[in-house]
C-alpha positions as CSV (number, residue, x, y, z in Angstrom):
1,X,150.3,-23.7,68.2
2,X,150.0,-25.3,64.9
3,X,146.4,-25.7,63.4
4,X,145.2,-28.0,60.8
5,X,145.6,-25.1,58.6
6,X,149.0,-24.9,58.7
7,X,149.6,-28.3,59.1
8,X,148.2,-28.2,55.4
9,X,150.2,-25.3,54.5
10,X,153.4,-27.5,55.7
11,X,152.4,-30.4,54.0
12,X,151.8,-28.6,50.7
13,X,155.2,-26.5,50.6
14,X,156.9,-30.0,51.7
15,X,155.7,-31.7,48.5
16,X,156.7,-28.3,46.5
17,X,158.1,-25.9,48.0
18,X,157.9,-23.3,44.6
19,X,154.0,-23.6,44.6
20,X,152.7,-20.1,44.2
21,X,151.0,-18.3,46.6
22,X,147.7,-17.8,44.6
23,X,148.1,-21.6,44.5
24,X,148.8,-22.6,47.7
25,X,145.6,-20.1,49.0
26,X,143.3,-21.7,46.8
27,X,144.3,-25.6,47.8
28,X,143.6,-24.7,51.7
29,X,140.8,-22.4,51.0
30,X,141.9,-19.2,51.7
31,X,142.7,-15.9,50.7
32,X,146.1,-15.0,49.2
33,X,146.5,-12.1,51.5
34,X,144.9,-14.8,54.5
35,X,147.6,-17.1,53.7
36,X,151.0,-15.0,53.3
37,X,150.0,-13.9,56.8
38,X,150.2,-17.6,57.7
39,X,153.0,-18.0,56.0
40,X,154.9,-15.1,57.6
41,X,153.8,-16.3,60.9
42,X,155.1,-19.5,60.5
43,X,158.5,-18.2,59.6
44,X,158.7,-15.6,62.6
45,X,157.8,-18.7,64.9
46,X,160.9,-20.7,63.4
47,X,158.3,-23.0,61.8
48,X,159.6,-22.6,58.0
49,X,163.4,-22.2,58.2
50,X,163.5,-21.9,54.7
51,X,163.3,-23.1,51.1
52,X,166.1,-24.7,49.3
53,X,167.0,-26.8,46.2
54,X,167.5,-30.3,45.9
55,X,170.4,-30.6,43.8
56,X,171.1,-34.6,42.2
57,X,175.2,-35.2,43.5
58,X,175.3,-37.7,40.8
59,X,174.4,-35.5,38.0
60,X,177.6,-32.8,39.5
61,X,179.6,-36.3,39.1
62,X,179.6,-37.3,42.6
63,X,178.7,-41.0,41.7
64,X,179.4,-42.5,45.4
65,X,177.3,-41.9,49.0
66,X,179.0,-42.7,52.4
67,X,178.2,-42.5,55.8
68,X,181.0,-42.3,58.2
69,X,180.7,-42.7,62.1
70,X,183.8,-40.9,63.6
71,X,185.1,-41.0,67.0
72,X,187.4,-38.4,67.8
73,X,191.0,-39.3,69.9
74,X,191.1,-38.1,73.3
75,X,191.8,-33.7,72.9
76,X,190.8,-34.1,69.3
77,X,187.2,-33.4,69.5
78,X,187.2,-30.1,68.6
79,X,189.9,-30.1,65.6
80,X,188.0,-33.1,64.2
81,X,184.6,-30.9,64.0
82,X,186.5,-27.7,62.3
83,X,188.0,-30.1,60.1
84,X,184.7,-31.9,58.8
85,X,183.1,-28.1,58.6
86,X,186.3,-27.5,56.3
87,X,185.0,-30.7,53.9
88,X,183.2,-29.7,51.1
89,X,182.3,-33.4,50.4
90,X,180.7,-33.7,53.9
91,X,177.4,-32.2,53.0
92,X,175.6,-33.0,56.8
93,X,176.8,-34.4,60.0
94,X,175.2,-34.9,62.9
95,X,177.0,-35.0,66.7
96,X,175.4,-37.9,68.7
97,X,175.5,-39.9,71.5
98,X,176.7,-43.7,71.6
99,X,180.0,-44.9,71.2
100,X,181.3,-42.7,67.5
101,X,180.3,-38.4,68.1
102,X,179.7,-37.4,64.7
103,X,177.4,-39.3,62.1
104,X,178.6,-37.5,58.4
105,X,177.3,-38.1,54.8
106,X,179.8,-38.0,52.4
107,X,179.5,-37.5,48.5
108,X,182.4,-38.6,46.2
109,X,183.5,-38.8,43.0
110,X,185.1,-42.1,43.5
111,X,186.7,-44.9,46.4
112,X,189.9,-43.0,45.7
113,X,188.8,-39.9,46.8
114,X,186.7,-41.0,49.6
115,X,190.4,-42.7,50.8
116,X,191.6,-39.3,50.1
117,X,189.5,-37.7,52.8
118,X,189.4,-40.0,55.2
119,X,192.9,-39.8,55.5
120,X,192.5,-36.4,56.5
121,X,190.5,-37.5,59.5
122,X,191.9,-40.7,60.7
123,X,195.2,-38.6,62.4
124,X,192.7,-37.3,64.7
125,X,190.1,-40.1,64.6
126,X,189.0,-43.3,64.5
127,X,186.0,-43.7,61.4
128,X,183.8,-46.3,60.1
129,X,183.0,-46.0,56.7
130,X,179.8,-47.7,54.8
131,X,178.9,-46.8,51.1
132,X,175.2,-46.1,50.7
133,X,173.7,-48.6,48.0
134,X,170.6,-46.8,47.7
135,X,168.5,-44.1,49.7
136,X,165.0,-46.5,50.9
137,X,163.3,-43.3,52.1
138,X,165.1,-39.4,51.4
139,X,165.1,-36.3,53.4
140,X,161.4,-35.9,54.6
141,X,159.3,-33.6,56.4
142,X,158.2,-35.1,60.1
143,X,154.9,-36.3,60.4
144,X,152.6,-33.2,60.0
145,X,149.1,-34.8,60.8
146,X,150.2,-36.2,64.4
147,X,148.8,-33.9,66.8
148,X,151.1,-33.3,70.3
């Protein structure tokens, strides 16, 4: 069960994850010993999966976004996935219900090579391709003060 406390904890390391221990123990009111055990507990449940960087694509030159819904061809399902896992521009995708089974964000350098990829894909697929203008709300933590 998750307790105000580490609902706090959460919300804290979601807003910066490279907040120091010490830190983090004195904005929830605890001891630094008090909350490493939290923290350790959360990770053992499979609460905190980890900490990563958030790396800016455009700053590595990857100046374009894309989503592309795929649909696979009937027997192609499989080789379709192993070839988006083999992508390096695909950086998540997502298998889903509805009409298209995988949802995939794309980051490019340019329409050319977007082309370039998709090419790859569309022998074994059908895709539909948008370009992401701008991101109205980024990767964010689910709610953490809605209790279940």
């Amino acid at each position: 069960m998750i307790d105000t406390t580490d609902r706090a904890i959460l919300g804290i390391l979601a807003a910066d994850a490279r907040i120091s221990l010490k830190d983090l123990a004195r904005r929830i009111g605890m001891s630094s010993p008090s909350t490493s055990e939290r923290l350790r507990r959360l990770k053992e449940r499979g609460v905190i999966r980890g900490y990563s960087v958030d790396i800016d694509p455009e700053a590595l030159g990857f100046q374009l976004q894309a989503i592309v819904r795929i649909r696979p061809l009937p027997g192609h399902l499989r080789a379709v996935q192993a070839l988006m896992q083999a992508i390096p521009e695909i950086s998540e995708c997502d298998k889903v219900t509805g009409e298209d089974c995988f949802i995939a964000r794309m980051h490019v350098r340019s329409i050319a090579q977007l082309d370039e990829i998709l090419d790859l894909i569309t022998d074994k697929a059908e895709t539909n391709t948008s370009i992401i203008k701008a991101s109205v709300i980024g990767r964010r933590a689910p709610p953490l003060g809605v209790t279940a």
